[in-house]
N, C-alpha and C positions, 0 to 999 in steps of 0.2 A: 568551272565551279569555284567560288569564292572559299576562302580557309572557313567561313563561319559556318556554310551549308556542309563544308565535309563534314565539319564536326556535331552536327543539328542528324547528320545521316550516319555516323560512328553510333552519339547516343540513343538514337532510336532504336539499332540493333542490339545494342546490349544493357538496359536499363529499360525497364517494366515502370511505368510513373507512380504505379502502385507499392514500387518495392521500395524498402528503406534505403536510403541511399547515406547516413550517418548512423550507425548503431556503436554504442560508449556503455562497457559494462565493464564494475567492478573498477576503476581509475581511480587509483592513488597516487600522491607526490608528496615524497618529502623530504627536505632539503635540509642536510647535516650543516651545524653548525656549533660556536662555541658550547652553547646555552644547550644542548642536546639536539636530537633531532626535532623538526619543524613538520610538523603534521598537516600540511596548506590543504590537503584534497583527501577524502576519506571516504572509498566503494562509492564513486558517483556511477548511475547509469541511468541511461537515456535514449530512447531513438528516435531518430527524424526522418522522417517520409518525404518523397519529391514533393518541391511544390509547398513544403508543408513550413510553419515559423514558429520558432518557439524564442519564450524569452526567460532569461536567465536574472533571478534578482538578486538584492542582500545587501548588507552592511559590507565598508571595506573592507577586506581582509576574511569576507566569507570562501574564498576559493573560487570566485568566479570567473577571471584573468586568466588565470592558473589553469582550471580545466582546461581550457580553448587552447593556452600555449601549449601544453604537454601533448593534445590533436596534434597542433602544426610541427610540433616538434622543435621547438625555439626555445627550450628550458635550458640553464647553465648544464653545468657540469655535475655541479654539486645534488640536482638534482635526480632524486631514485625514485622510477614511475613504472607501478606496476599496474597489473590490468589491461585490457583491452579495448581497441581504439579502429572501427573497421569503415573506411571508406570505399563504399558500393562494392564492399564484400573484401577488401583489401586490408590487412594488418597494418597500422601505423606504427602502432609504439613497437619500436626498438629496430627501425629502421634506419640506417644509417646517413651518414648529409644527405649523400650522393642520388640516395634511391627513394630519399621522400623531399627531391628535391624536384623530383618526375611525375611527384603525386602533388604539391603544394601550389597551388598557382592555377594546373589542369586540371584537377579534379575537387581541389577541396580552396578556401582564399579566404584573405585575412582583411576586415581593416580596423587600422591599429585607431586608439583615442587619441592624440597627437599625432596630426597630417605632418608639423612642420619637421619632428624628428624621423615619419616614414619617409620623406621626399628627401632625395639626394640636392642638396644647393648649388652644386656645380654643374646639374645639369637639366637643361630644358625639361617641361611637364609632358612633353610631345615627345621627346626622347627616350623620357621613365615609362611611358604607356608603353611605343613601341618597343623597349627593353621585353618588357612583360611577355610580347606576344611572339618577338625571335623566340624568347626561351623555349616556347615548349611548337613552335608553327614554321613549319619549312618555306617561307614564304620572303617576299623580296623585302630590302628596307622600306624602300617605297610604297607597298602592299600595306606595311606596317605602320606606316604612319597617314595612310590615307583611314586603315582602320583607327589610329587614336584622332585622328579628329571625327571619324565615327562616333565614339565612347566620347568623346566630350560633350558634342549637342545630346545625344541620350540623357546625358546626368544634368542637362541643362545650364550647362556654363556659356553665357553671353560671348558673341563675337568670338567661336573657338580656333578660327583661322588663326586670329594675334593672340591667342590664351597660347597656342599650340608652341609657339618659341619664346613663351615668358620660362622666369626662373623660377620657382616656388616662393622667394620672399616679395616676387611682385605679384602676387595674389593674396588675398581676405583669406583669414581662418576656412569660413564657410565655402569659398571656390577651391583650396587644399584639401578640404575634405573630399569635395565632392573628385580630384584630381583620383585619390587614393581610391574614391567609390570606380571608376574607372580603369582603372590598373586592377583592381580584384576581378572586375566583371570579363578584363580584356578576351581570355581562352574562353568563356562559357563556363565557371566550374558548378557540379552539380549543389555544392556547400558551399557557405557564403559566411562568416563570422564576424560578427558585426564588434567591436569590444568597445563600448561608451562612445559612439562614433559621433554622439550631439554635445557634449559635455564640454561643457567652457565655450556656448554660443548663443546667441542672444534667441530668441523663441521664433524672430521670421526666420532667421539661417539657417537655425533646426528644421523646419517645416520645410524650407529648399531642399536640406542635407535628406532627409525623409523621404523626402517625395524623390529626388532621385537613388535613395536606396529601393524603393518601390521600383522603379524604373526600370533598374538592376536586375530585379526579380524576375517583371517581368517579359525583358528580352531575353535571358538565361534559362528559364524554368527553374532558377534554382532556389534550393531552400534555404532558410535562414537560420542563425542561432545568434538571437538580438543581446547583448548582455549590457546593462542598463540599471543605473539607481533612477531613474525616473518612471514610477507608478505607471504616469501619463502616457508617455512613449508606448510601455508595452501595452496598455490599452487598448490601443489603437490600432497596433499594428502585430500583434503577434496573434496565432491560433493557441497556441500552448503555454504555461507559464511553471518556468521550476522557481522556489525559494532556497535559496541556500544560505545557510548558516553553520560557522565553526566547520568550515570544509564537507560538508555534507549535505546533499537535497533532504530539504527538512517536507517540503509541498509541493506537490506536482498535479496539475490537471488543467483540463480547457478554463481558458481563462476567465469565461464570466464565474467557472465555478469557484475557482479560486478567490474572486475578486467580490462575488456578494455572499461565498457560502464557506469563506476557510474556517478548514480545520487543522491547524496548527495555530497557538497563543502569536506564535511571533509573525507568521504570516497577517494575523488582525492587528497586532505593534502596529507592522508598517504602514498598514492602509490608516490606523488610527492618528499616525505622525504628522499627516500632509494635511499642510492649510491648501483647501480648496476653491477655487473660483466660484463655484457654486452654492459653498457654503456660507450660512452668516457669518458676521464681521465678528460676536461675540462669541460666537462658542469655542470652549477652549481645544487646545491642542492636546493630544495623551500620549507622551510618549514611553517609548519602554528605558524605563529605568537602569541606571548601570551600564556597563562596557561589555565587548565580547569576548571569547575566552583566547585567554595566551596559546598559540599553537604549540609552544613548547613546554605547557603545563593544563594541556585537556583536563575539567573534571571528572570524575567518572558518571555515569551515567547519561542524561540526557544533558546535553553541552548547554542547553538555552533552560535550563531549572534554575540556575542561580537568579534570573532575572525574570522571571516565569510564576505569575501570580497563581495559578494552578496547579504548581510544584508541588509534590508528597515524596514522602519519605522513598517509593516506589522509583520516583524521575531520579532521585540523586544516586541510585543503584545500581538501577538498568536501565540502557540506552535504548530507547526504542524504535523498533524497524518501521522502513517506511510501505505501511499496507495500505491495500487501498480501502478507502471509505465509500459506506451507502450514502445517501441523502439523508440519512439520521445523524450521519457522523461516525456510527459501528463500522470498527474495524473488518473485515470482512480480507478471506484471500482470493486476491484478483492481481489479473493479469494488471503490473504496475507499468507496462511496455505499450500496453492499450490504449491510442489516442484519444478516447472519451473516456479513460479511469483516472479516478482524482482519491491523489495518495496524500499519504500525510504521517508525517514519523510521530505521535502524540499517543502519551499512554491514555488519554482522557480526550481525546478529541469529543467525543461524543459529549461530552459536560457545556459545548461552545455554546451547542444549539443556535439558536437567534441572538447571542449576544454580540455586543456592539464594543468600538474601541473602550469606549469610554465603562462599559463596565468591569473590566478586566483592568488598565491600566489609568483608572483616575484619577491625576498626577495629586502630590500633594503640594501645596499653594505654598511657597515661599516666605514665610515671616521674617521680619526685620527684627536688629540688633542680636539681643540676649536669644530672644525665642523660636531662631532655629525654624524649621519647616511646624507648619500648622496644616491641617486637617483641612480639604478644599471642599465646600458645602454644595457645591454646583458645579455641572460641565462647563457655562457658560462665565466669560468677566461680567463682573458690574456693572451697569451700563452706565460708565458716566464719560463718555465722551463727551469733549468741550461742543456747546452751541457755534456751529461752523458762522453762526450769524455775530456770536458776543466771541468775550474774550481777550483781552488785551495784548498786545502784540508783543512779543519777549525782543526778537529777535526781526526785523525789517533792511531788505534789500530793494534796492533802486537802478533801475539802467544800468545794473553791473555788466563791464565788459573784459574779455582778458584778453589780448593777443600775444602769441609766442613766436618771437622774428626765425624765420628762414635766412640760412646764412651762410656763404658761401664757400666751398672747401679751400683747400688753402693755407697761410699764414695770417691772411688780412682778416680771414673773417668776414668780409662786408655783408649787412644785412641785403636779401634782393626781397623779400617776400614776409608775408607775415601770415601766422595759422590762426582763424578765429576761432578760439573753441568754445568761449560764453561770448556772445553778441545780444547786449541787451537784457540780462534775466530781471525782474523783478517779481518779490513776494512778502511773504509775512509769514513767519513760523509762533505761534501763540502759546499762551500759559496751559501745560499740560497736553498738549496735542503732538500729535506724530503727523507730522506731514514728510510724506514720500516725496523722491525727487525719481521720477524713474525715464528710462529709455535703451536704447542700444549703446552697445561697446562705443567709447569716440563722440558721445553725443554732447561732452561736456562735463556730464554728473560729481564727477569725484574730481574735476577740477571747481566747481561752485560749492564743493564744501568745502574745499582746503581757501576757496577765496573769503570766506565768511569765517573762518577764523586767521585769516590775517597770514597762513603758513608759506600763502603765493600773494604778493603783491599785484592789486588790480591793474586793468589800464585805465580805467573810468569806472563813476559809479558812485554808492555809496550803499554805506551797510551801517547799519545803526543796532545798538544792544540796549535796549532799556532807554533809548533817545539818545543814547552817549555815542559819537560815530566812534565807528572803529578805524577806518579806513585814515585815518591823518594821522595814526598811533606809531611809535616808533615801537619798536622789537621791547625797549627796555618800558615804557608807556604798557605796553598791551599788557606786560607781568601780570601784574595783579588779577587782570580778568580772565587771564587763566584758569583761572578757582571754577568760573561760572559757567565756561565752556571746554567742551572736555572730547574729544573724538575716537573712536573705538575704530581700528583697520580691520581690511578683510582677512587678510592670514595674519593669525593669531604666531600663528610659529616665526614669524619674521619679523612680526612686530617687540616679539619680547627676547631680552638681552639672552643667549644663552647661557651665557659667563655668569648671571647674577640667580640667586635664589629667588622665588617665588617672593617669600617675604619683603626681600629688597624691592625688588620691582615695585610691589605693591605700592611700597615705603616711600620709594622715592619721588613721588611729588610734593609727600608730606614735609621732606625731608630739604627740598628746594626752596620749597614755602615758610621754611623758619621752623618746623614742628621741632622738639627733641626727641630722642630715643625712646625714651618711654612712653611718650603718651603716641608716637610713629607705633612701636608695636602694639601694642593695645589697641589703636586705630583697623590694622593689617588683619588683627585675631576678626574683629567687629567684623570688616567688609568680607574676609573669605567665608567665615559665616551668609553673609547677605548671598550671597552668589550661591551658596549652595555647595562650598566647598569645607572638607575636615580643616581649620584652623592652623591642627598640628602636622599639616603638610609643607606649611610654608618654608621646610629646610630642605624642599626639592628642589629639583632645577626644569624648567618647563617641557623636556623632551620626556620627562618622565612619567608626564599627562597626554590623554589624549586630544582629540583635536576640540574638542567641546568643551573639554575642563580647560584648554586654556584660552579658548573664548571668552570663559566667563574669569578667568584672571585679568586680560585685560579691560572686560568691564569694572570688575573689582579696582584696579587701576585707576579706571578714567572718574570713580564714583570717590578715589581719596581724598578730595578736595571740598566734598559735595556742593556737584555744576550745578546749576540748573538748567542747561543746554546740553544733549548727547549729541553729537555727530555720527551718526553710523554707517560707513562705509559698507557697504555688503557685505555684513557683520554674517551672516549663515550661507553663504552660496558654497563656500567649500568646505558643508559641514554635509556630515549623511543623515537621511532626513530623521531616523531619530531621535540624534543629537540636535537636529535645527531645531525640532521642534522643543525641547527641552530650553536653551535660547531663548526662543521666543515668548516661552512660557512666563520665564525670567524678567525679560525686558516689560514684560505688559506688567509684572506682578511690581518690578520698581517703581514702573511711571505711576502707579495707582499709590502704593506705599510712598514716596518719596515726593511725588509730585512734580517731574521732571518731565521737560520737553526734549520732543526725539526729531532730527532730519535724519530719515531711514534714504539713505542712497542702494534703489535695488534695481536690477533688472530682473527678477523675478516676479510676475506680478499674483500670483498665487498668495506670497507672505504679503506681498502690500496688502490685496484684499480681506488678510486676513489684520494684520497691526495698527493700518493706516486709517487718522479720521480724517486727511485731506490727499488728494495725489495732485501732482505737476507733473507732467508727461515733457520730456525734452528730444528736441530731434536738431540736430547738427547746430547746437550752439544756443538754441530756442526754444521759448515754453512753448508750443501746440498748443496745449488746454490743460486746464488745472478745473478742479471742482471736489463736493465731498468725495467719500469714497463709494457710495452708492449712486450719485451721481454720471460719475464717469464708468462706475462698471455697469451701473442699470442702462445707462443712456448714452454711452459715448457720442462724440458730435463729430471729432475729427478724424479723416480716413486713417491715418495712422495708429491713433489709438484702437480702431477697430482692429485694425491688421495684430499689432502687439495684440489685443485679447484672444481674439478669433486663434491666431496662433498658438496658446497652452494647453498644452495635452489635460486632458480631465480624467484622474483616476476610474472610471466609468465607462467601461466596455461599449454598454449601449450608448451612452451618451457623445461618448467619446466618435464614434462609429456613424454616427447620423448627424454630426454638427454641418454646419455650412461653414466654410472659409473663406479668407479673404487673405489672398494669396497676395506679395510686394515680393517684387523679381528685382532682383541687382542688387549693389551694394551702395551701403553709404557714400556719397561723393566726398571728395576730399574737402577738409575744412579751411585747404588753402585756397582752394578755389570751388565755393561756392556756387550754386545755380542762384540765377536773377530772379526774382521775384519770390514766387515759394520755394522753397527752398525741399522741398518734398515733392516736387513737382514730377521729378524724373522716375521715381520708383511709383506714383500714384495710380491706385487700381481706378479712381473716378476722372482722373485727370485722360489717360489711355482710353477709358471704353463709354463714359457715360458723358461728358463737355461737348459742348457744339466749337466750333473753331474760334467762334468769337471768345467765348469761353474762358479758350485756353491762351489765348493771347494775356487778359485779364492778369491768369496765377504768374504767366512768364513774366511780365514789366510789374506788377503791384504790389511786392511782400505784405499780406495780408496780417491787419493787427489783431492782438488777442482783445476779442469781443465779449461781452455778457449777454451769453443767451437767458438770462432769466435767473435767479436763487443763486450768484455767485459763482454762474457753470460761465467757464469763459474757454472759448476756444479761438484759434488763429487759421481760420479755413472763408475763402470766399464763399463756397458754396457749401456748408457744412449739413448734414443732415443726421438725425438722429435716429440711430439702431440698435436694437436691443438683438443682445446676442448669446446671456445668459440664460 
């Protein structure tokens, strides 16, 4: 009898699939520090059923991490956790290394948001599995690793024979992930804790990393507790959903309840935050207003009143418990532990009724100069999107190409190799338009914005600004046109000096540019105003903002000069979506106000659908297809861009639940050594199941060019065919 059947015949004898096999009641943690104590987790409870998934949501810093670690028992020192923590009847909390070292792994498993710091780098991925399965399995090495090349093919990692003696940095994000999904699954445990396990991965890898967390499931029986800032995700894949906010489940119940009928203000925040795929391009975004509270300065009463358009005198008092709700919203007492009772800490839930984001949180619209925020007359923008037909061109790229040489270790250096990351881009970014650049990690992206402002010198090509090239400018040449081109980076905290004040920062391009002192601050008071920020903060220093507010410093920034070209590198992917959406709100209310052209660089294609009036889809170096932005989302043409859409979780239970997909297996090939012909050919769902052999001869010798299917829709596919999947 194999180690897997003993253990398939252990839990049959002492686990009912009906019984709870994770029950968390009353869990607190709080972690002494200078500032006082740090209040991260506050009377959370919970239970999960075999078999059964719950997901876990909220802003950073809601305590969602935090629960699960204090489970597995991986909190410092300084951490004091009380309450109760029972796996399949067993006490955790306050168990020593030693003896929930015997429970962590066999009975309860972690996988952590960064594979690359779970995996040890010194040693094989086939070594770490069978690591896992000595630990708690009396069984030979050899047993051991014929079981991790078991767990590899499960989690669907390609060719696992040679996966089996790689080292973790010669695997993809997405193949790490799934290494760590395989090490949790190794023993069978009955709990499985998923912590951001998709986060920092482009939407096909997620949809791999998914689909073998599913996989997981369901060779194990075991249950889930999914914890996740994406809507979509839990969607899709969970039974249950808690909200948590300021350390405490603020909402709790099965998830279509939560998701078309919450009763909690901040649980409709969230849903009201997310630019949707399915939604129009102009309606606006609502998000919730303001930052979440200091753990080390709780206010009293209900923690989410301060930012809480339903707030009374009553919320900033008393804190309210979380009971469960009828279908009216009336508080009522019910069993909160009940996997069909839908709870919710609100002294007024029942006031939500059928209200929607937008009537609780509709934002106020942004005004320029002296006048501060104004009063927003509609959910939807303006609709003056540029004529994707007119328009004059700002900003034009041509056969742009960039090579980075390969070069040999050593003292010589000799070049042997060269990496093509742009082969060939051209396009046309116009007056007042946003055109998106989008694709996966490596595809090029954020190297064809830094080429189009001149920060990485081309190998070929040409890029013209107003018909003026850029590309023959010397560093000291370009100066001036600095004014008119301006680029915004993804982390905001890296990008801005920490040594200098906000004020400075701002100042200093004013200040490079010839401005003086005086009309430099007077300039700084202007734009922190425009952004949406108090003026008389400008004597902070940026760690003493959050991730949002100094997002919109560095637009403040990039707008000192006033460009008329933004660069925006994945200006919101490392924001939490009610901050993105606040962002976004911003950017569209500038381009309208000001008049400025945006290249939005995202792999998100959610916010593109929702900012963008043109996209260009890029894949290892090349546009695919470009067209409007109803174009390519109503009708995409090229299999890839199918795949990228079909791939986006949809905040939508049902929807989410019943889509069709269009599954792309492997990873990106190297961009040193490219595939002949298409260059998408290897990962292609039509190329594999639908081509006749002649076919596929064709995509292997012929790099197919980008063609006009009609209205401007151009895509780079031989056989392209148009699907609507919206």
């Amino acid at each position: 009898m194999t180690a897997t059947d003993a253990t398939n015949s252990e839990r049959e004898g002492t686990v009912d699939r009906d019984d709870v096999v994770l029950e968390v009641d009353g869990l607190s943690v709080t972690f002494e520090s200078d500032d006082g104590p740090l209040r991260a987790v506050r009377e959370v409870s919970y239970v999960l059923r075999a078999g059964e998934a719950l997901g876990i949501v909220g802003e950073s810093g809601s305590g969602k991490s935090v629960t699960s670690m204090a489970i597995m028992g991986l909190l410092p020192r300084n951490a004091r956790v009380t309450g109760s923590a029972r796996v399949l009847g067993q006490e955790v909390i306050g168990l020593t290394d030693a003896q929930i070292s015997k429970v962590r792994g066999e009975r309860i498993a972690m996988i952590f948001q960064d594979p690359l710091t779970s995996l040890n780098p010194v040693y094989t991925v086939g070594y770490q599995i069978a690591e896992a399965v000595l630990a708690h399995r009396n069984v030979s090495r050899a047993k051991a690793m014929e079981r991790a090349l078991e767990l590899l093919e499960l989690v669907g990692i390609p060719h696992p024979e040679q996966r089996l003696r790689q080292y973790p940095h010669e695997l993809s994000g997405g193949m790490r992930q799934r290494v760590v999904i395989a090490i949790a699954m190794a023993n069978e445990p009955d709990v499985i804790i998923a912590d951001e396990p998709t986060t920092a991965l482009d939407v096909t890898v997620q949809a791999q990393v998914l689909e073998a967390l599913n996989a997981a499931r369901r060779e194990t029986g075991a249950a889930l507790v999914l914890i996740t800032h994406d809507l979509g995700v839990v969607a899709g894949n969970v039974d249950r959903v808690a909200v948590m906010y300021g350390g405490r489940i603020v909402e709790s119940g099965p998830v279509e309840e939560v998701f078309y009928r919450p009763r909690m203000p901040y649980a409709l925040g969230l849903l009201g935050s997310l630019p949707r795929l399915d939604a129009g391009r102009r309606e606006r975004l609502n998000p919730i207003t303001g930052t979440p509270p200091s753990l080390s300065a709780m206010p009293p009463g209900c923690s989410f009143a301060p930012r809480c358009p339903l707030a009374r005198q009553q919320c900033h008092e008393e804190e309210p418990l979380l009971l469960g709700v009828d279908e009216h919203g009336d508080r009522v007492s019910a069993d909160v532990t009940d996997p069909a009772a839908h709870s919710a800490a609100c002294h007024f839930s029942a006031e939500l009724g059928e209200s929607s984001p937008a009537d609780l949180f509709r934002p106020a619209r942004q005004g320029a100069g002296e006048g501060g925020a104004a009063e927003d007359t509609g959910g939807d923008r303006a609709d003056t999107a540029p004529d994707p037909a007119g328009g004059e061109p700002i900003l034009t790229v041509t056969n742009l190409v960039k090579n980075f040489p390969i070069r040999s270790k050593g003292l010589l250096r000799r070049k042997i190799g060269e990496v093509q990351a742009v082969s060939g881009i051209s396009l046309e970014l116009r007056e007042r338009e946003t055109l998106a650049l989008v694709g996966e990690s490596g595809c090029g992206k954020s190297t064809t914005a830094r080429l189009l402002l001149q920060l990485i010198r081309r190998t070929s090509g040409e890029v013209y600004y107003r018909g003026q090239p850029l590309h023959t400018l010397t560093p000291r040449q370009m100066r001036p046109l600095r004014r008119d081109l301006q680029l915004v980076f993804q982390d905001p905290f890296a990008s801005l000096d920490p040594r200098m004040t906000v004020a400075d920062i701002v100042a200093e391009p004013l200040r490079i540019h010839g401005e003086g002192n005086g009309s430099a601050r007077r300039r700084v008071g202007e734009l922190l105003d425009l952004v949406g920020l108090n003026p008389e903060h400008g004597s902070r220093y940026p760690h003493e903002f959050s991730g949002g507010q100094r997002q919109r410093i560095g637009v403040a920034r990039a707008l000192a000069l006033n460009p008329r070209v933004l660069v925006l590198d994945e200006p919101v992917s490392a924001l939490d979506v009610s901050i993105q959406a606040g962002v976004i709100n911003l950017l569209e209310d500038l381009q309208d106000e000001l008049g400025l052209s945006y290249l939005f660089v995202s792999h998100d294609l959610s916010v593109v659908r929702h900012i963008a009036d043109r996209v260009a889809v890029m894949y290892l170096g090349r546009i695919v297809e470009t067209g409007t932005t109803e174009q390519l989302f109503g009708a995409p043409a090229h299999p890839y861009t199918q795949a990228l859409i079909s791939a986006i979780p949809l905040p939508d239970p049902v929807k989410e639940r019943t889509r069709e997909r269009i599954i792309v297996t492997g990873d990106v090939p190297s961009p040193a050594d490219p595939p002949s012909g298409c260059r998408f050919r290897t990962r292609c769902p039509k190329f594999a199941n639908e081509l006749s052999a002649q076919e596929q001869v064709r995509c292997v010798e012929e790099p197919p060019e980008l063609a006009d299917r009609g209205s401007g829709h151009h895509d780079a596919c031989h056989y392209s065919e148009v699907v609507e999947l919206i």
